[in-house]
Chimera marker file (.cmm) of the C-alpha trace (Angstrom):
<marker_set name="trace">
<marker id="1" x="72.468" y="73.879" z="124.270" r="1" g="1" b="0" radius="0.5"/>
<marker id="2" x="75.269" y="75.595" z="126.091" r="1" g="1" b="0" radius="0.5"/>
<marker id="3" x="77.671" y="73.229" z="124.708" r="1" g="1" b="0" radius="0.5"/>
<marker id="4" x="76.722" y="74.421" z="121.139" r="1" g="1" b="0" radius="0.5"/>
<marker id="5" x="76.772" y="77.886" z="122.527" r="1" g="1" b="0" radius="0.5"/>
<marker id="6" x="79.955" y="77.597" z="124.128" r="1" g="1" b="0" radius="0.5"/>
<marker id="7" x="81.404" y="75.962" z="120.816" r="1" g="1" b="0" radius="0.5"/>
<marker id="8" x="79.812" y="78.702" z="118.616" r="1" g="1" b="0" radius="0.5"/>
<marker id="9" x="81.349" y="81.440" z="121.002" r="1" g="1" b="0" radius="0.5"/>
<marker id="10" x="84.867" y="79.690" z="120.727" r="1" g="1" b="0" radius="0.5"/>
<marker id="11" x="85.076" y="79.628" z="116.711" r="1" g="1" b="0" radius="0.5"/>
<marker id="12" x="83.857" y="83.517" z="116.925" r="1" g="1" b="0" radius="0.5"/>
<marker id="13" x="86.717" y="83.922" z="119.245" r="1" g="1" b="0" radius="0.5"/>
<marker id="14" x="89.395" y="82.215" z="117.398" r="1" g="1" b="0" radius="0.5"/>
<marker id="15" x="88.343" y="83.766" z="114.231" r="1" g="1" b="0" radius="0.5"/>
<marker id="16" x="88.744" y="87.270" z="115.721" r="1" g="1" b="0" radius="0.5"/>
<marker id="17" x="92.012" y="86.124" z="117.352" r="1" g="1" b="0" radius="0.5"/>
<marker id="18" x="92.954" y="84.890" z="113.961" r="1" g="1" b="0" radius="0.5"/>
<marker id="19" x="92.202" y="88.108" z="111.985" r="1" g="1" b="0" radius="0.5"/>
<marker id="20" x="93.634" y="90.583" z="114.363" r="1" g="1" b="0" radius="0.5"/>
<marker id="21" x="90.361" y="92.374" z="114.274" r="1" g="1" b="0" radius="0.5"/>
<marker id="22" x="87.091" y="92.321" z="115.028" r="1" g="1" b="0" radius="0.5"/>
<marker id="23" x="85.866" y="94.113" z="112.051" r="1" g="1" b="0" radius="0.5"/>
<marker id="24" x="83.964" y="91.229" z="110.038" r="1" g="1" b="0" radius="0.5"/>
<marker id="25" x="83.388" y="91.972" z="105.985" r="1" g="1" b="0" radius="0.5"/>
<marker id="26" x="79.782" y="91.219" z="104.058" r="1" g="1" b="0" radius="0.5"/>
<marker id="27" x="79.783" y="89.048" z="101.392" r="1" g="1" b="0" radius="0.5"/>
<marker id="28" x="77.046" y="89.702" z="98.338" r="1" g="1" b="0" radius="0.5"/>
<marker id="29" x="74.422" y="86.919" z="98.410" r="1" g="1" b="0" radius="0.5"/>
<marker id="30" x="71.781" y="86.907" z="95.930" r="1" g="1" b="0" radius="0.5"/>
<marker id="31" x="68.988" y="84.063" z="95.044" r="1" g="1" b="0" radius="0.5"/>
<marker id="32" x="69.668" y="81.996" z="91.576" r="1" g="1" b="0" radius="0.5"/>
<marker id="33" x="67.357" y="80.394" z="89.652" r="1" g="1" b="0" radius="0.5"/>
<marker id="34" x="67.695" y="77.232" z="91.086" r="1" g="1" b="0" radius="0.5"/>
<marker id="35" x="66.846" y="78.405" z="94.853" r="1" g="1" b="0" radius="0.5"/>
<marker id="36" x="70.234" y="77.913" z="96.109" r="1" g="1" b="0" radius="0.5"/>
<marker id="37" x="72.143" y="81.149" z="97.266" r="1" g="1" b="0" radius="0.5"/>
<marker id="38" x="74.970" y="82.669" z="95.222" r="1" g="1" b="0" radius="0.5"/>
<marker id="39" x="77.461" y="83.923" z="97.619" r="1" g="1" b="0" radius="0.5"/>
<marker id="40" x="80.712" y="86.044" z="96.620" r="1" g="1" b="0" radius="0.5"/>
<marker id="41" x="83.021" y="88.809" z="97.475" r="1" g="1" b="0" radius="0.5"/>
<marker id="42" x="81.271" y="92.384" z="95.853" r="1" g="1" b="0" radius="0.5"/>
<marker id="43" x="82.822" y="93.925" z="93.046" r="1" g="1" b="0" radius="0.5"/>
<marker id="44" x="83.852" y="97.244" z="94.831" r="1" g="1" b="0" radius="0.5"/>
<marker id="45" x="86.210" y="94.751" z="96.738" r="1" g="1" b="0" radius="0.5"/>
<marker id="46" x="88.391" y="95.537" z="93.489" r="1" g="1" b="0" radius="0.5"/>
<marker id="47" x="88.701" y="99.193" z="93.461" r="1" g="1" b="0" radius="0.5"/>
<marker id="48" x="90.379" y="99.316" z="90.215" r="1" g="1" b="0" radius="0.5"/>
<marker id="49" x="87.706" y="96.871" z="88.315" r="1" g="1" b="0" radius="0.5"/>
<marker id="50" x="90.519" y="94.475" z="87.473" r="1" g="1" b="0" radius="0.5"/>
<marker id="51" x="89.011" y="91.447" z="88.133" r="1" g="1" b="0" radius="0.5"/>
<marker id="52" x="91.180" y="90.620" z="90.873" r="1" g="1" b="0" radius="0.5"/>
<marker id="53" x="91.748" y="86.714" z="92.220" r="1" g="1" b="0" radius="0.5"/>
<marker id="54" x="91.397" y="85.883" z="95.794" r="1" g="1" b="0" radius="0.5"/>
<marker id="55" x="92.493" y="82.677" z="97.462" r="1" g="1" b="0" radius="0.5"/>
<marker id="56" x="89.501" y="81.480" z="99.864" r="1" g="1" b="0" radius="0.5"/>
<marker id="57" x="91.217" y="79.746" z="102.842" r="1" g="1" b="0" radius="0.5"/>
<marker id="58" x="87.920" y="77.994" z="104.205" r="1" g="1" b="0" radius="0.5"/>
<marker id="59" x="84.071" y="78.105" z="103.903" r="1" g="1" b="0" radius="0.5"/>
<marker id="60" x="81.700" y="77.089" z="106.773" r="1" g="1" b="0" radius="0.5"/>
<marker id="61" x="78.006" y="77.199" z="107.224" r="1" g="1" b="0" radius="0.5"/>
<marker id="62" x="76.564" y="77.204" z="110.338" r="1" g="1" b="0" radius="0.5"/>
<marker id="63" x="72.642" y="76.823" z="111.438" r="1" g="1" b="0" radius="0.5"/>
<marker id="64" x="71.901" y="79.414" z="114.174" r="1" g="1" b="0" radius="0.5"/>
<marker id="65" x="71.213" y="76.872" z="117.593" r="1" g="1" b="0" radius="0.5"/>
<marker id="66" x="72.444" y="73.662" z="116.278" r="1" g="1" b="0" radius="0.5"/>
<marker id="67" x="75.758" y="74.367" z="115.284" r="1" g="1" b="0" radius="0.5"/>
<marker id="68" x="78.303" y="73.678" z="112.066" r="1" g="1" b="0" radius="0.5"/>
<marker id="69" x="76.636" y="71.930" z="109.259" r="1" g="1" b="0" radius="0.5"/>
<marker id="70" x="79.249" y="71.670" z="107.010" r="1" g="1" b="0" radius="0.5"/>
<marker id="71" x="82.698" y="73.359" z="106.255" r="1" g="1" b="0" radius="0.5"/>
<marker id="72" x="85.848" y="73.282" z="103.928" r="1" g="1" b="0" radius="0.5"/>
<marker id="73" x="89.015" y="74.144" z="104.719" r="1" g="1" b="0" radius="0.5"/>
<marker id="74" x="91.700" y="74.740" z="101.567" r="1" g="1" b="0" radius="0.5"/>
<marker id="75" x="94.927" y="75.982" z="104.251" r="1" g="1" b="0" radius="0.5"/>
<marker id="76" x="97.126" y="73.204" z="102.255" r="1" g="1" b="0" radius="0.5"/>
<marker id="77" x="99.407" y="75.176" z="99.834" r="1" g="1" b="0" radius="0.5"/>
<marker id="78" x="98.833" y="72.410" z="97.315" r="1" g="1" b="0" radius="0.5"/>
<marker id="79" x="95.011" y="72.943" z="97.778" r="1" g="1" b="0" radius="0.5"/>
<marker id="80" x="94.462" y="76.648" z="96.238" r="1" g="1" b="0" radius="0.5"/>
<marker id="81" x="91.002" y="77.575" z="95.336" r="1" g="1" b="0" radius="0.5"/>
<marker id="82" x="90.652" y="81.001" z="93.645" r="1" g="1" b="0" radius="0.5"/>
<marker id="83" x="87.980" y="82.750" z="92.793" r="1" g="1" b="0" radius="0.5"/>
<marker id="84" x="87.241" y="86.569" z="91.120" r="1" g="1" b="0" radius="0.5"/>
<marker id="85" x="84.850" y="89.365" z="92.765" r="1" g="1" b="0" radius="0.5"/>
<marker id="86" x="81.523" y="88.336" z="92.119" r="1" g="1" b="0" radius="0.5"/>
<marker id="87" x="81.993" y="84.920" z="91.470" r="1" g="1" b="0" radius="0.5"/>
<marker id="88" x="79.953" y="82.678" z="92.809" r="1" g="1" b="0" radius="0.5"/>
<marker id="89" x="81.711" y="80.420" z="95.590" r="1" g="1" b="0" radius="0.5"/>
<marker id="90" x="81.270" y="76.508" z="96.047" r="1" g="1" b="0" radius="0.5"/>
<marker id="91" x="79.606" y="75.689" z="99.098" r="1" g="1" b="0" radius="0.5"/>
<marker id="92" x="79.489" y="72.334" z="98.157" r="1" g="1" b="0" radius="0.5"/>
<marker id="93" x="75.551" y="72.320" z="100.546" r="1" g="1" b="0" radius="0.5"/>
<marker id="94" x="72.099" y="71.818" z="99.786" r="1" g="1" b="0" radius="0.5"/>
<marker id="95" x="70.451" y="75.010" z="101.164" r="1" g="1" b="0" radius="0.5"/>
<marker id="96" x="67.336" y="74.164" z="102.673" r="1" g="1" b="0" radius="0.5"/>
<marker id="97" x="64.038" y="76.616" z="103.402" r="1" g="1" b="0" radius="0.5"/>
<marker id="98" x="62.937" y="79.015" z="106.472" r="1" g="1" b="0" radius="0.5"/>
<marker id="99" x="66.866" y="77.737" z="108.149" r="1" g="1" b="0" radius="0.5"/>
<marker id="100" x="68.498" y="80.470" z="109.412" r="1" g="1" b="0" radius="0.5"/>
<marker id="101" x="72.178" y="79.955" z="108.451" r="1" g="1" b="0" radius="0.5"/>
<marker id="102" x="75.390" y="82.206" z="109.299" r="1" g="1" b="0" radius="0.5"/>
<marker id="103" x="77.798" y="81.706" z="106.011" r="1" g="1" b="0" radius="0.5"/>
<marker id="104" x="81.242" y="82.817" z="106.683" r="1" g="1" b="0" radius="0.5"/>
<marker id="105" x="85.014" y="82.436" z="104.703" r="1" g="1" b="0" radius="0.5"/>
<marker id="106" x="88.064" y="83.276" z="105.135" r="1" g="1" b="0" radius="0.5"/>
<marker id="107" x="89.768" y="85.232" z="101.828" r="1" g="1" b="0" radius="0.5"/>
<marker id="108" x="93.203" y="86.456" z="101.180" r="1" g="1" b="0" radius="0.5"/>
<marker id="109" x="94.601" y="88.092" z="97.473" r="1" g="1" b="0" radius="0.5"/>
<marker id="110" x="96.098" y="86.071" z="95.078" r="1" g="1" b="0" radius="0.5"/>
<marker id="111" x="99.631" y="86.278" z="95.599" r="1" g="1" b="0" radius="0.5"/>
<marker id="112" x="100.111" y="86.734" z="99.655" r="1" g="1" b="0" radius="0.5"/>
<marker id="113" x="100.437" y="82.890" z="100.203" r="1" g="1" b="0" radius="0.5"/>
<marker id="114" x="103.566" y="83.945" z="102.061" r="1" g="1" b="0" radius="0.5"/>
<marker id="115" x="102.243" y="85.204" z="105.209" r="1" g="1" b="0" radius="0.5"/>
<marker id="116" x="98.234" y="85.116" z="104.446" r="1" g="1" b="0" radius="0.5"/>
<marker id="117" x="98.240" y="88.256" z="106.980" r="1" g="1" b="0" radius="0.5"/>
<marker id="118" x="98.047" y="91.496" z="105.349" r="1" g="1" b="0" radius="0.5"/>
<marker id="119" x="94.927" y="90.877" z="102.732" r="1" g="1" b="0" radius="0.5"/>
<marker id="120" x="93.092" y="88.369" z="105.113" r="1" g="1" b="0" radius="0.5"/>
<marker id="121" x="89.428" y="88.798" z="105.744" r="1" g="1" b="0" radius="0.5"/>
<marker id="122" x="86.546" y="87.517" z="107.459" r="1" g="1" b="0" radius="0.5"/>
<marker id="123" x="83.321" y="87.534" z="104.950" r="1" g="1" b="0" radius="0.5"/>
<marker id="124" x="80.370" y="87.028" z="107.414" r="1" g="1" b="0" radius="0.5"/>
<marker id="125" x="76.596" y="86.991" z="106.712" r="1" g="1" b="0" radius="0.5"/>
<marker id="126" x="72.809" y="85.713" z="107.981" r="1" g="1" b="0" radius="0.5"/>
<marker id="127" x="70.561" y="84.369" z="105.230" r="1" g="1" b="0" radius="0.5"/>
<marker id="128" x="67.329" y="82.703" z="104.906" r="1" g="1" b="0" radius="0.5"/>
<marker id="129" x="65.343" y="81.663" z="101.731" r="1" g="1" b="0" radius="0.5"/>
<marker id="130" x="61.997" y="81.730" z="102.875" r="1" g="1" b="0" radius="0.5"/>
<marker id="131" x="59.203" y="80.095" z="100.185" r="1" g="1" b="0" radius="0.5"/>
<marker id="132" x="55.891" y="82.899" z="99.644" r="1" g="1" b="0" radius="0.5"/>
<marker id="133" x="52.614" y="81.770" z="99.778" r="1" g="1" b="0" radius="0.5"/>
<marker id="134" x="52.703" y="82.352" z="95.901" r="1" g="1" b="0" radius="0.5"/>
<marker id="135" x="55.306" y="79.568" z="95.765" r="1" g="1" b="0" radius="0.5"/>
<marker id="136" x="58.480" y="81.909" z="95.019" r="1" g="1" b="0" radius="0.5"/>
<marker id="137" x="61.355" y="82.201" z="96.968" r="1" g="1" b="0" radius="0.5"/>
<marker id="138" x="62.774" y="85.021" z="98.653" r="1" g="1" b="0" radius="0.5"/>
<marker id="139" x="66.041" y="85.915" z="99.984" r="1" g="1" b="0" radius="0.5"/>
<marker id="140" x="66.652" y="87.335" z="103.521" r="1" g="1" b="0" radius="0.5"/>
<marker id="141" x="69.787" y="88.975" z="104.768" r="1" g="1" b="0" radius="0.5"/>
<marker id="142" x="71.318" y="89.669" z="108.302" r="1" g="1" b="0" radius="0.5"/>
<marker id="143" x="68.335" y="91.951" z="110.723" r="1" g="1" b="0" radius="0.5"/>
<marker id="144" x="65.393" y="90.318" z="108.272" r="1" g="1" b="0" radius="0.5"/>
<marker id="145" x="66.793" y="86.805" z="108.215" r="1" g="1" b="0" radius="0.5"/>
<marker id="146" x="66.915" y="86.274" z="111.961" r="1" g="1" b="0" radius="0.5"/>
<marker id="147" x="63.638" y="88.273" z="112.982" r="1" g="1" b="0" radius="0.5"/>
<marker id="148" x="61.792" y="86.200" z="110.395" r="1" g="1" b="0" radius="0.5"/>
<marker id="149" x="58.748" y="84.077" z="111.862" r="1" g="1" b="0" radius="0.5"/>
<link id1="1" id2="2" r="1" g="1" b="0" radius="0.2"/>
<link id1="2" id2="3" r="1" g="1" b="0" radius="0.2"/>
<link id1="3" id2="4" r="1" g="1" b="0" radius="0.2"/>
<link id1="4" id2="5" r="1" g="1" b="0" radius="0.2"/>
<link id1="5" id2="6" r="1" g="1" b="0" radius="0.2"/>
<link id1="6" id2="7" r="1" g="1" b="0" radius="0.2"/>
<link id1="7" id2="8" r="1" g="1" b="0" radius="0.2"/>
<link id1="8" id2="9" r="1" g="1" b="0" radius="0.2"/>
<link id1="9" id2="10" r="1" g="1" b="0" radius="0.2"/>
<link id1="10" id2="11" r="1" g="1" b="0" radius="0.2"/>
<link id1="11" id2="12" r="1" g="1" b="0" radius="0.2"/>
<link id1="12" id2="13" r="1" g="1" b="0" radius="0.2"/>
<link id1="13" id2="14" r="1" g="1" b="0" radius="0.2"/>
<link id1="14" id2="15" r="1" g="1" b="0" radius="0.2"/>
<link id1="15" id2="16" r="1" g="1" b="0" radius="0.2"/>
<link id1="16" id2="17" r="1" g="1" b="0" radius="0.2"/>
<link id1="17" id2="18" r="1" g="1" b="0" radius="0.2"/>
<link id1="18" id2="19" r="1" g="1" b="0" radius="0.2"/>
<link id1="19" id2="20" r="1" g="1" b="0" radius="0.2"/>
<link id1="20" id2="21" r="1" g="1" b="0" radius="0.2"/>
<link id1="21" id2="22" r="1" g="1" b="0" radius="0.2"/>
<link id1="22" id2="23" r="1" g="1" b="0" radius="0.2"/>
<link id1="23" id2="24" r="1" g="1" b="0" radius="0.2"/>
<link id1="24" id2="25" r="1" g="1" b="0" radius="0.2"/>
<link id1="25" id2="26" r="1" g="1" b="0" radius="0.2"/>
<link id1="26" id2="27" r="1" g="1" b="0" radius="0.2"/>
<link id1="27" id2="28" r="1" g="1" b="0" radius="0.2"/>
<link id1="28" id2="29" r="1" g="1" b="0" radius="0.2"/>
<link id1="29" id2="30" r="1" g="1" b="0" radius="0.2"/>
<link id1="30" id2="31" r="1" g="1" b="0" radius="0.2"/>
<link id1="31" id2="32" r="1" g="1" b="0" radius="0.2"/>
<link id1="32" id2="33" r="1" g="1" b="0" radius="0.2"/>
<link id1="33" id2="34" r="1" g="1" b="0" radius="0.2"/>
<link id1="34" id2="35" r="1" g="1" b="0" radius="0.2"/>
<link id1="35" id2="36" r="1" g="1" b="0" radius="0.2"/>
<link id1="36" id2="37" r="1" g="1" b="0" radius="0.2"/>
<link id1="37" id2="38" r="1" g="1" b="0" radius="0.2"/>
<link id1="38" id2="39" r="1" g="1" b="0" radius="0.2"/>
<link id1="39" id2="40" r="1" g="1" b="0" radius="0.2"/>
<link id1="40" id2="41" r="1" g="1" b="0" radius="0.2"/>
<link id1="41" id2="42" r="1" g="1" b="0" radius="0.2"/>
<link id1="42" id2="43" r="1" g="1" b="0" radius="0.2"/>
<link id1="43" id2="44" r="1" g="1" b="0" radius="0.2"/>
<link id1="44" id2="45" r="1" g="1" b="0" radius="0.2"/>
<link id1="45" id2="46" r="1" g="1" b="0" radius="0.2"/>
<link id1="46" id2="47" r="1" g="1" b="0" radius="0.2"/>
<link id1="47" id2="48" r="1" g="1" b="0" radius="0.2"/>
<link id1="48" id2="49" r="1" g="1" b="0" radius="0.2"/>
<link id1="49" id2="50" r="1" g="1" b="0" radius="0.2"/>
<link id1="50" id2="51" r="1" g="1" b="0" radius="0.2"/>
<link id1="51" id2="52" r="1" g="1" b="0" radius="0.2"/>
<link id1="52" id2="53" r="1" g="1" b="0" radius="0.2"/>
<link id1="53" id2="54" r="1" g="1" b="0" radius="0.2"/>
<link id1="54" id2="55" r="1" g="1" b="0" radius="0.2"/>
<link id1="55" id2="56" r="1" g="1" b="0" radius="0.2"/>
<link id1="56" id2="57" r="1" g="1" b="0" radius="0.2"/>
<link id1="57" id2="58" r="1" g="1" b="0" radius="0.2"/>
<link id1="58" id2="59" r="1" g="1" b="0" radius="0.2"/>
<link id1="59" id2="60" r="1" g="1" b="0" radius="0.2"/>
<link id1="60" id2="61" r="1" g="1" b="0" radius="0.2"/>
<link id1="61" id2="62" r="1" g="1" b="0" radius="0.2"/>
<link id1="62" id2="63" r="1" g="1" b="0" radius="0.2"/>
<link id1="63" id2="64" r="1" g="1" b="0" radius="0.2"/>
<link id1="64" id2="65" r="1" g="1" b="0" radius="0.2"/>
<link id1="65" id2="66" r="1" g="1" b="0" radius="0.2"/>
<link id1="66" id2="67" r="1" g="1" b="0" radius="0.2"/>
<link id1="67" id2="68" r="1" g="1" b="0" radius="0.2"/>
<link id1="68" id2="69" r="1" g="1" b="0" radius="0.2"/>
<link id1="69" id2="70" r="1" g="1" b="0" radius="0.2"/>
<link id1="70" id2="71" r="1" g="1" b="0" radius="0.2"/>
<link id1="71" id2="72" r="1" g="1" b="0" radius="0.2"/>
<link id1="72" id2="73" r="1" g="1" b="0" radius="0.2"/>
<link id1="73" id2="74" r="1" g="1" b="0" radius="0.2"/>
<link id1="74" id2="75" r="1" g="1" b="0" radius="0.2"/>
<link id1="75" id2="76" r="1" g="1" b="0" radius="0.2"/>
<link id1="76" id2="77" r="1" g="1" b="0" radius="0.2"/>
<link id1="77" id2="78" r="1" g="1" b="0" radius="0.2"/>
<link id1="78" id2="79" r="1" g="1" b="0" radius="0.2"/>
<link id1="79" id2="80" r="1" g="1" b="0" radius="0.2"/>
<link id1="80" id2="81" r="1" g="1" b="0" radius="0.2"/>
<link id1="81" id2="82" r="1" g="1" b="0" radius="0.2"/>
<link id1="82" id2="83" r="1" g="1" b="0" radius="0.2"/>
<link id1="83" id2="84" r="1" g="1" b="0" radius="0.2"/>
<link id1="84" id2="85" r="1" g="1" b="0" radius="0.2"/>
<link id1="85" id2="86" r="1" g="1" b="0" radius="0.2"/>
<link id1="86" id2="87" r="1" g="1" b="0" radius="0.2"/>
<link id1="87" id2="88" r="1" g="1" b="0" radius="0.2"/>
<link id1="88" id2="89" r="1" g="1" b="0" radius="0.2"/>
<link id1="89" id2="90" r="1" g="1" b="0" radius="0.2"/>
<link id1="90" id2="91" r="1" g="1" b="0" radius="0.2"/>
<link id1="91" id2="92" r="1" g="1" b="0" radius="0.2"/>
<link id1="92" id2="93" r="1" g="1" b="0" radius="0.2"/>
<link id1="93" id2="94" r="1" g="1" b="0" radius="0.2"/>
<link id1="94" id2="95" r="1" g="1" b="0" radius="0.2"/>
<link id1="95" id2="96" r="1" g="1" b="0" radius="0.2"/>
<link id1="96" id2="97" r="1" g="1" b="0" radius="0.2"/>
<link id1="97" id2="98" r="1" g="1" b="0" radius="0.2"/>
<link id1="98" id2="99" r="1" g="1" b="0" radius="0.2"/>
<link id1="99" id2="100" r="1" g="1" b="0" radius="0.2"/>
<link id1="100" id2="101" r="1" g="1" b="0" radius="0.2"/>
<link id1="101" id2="102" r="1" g="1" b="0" radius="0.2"/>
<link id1="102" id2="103" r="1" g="1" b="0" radius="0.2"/>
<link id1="103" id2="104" r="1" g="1" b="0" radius="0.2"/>
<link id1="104" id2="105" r="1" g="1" b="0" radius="0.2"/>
<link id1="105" id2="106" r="1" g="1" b="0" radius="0.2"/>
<link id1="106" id2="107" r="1" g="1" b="0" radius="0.2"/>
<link id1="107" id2="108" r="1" g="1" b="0" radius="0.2"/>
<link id1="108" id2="109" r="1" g="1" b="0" radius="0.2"/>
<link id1="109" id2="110" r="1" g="1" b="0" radius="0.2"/>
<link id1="110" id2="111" r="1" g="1" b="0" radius="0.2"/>
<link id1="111" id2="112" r="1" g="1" b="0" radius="0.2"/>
<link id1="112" id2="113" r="1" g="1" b="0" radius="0.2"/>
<link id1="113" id2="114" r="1" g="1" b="0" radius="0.2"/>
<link id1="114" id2="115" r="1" g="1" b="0" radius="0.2"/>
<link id1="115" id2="116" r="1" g="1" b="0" radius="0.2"/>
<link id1="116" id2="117" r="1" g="1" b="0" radius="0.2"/>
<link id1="117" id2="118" r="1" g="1" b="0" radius="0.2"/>
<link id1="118" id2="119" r="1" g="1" b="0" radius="0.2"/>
<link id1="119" id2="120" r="1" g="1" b="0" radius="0.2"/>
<link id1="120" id2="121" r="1" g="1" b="0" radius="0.2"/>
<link id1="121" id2="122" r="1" g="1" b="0" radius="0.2"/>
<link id1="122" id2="123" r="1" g="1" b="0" radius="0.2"/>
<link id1="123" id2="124" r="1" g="1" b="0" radius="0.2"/>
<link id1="124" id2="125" r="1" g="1" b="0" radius="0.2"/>
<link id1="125" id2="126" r="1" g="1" b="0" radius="0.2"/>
<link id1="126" id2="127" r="1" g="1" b="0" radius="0.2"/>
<link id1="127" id2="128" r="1" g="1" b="0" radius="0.2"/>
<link id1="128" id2="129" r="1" g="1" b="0" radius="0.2"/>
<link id1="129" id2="130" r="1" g="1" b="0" radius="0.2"/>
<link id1="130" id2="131" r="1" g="1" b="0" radius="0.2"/>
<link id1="131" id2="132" r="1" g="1" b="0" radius="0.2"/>
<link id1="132" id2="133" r="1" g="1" b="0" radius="0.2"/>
<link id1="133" id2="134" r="1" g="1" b="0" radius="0.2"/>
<link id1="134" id2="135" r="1" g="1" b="0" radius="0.2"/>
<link id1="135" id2="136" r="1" g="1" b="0" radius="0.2"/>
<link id1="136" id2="137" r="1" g="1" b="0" radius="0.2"/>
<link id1="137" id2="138" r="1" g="1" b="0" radius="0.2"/>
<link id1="138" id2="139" r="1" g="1" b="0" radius="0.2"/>
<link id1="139" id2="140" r="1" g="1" b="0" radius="0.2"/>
<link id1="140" id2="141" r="1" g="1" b="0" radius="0.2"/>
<link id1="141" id2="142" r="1" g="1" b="0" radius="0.2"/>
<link id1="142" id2="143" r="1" g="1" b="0" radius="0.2"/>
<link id1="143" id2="144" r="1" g="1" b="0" radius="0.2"/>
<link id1="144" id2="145" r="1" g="1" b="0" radius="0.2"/>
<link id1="145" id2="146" r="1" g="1" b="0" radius="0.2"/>
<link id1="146" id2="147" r="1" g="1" b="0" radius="0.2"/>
<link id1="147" id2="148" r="1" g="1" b="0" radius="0.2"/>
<link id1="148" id2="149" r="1" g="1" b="0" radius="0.2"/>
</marker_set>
């Protein structure tokens, strides 16, 4: 247990080392049809509405007390993955029931491959599909998602 705690602490240390800040930035999640989350960056990210692209650097997914379940990293310049605002991203993940998972990428704009510095950010967010007695799923975010029991 502390070894997963002491890992955990580490990446949130190295990511805040990496973005200069501590300031973390919330993704939109929403439930799709299928049950399986649809996580992006919001459309206000854009100010202008022009569809912007945005170069996502890495995806993880982490369960809250066991540790990384699965990540992707795209640093390679040969690698690119773009994506618009409110498009969903491809957490290539099977996104299981009353889990408590903390989601996070890494995102820069289209076009600062150079030094990745001055439009980096880290998209971070708590999320658990819970099923209802009536046999629905529901979507909780951040506060809800870890008091849920």
């Amino acid at each position: 247990m502390k070894k997963n705690l002491f890992r955990s602490s580490s990446l949130i240390l190295l990511v805040i080392l990496m973005n200069g800040c501590i300031r973390g930035y919330t993704p939109d999640v929403v439930l799709k049809k299928d049950g399986q989350p649809c996580i992006s960056i919001p459309a206000d990210e854009d100010f202008f509405r022009r569809q912007k692209e945005f170069n996502i650097l890495g995806l993880d997914i982490f369960q809250t007390g066991v540790g990384e379940l699965w990540s992707r990293h795209y640093l390679d310049s040969k690698d690119h993955y773009y994506v618009k605002n409110q498009q969903c991203l491809y957490f290539n993940y099977k996104f299981q029931t009353n889990i408590l998972y903390d989601i996070s990428f890494f995102s820069t704009e289209k076009g600062d491959e150079e030094n990745r510095k001055s439009t980096k950010k880290v998209w971070m967010r708590y999320m658990r599909i819970i099923k209802k007695s009536d046999g629905t799923l529901q979507l909780l975010l951040d506060k809800e998602a870890r008091d849920y029991y």
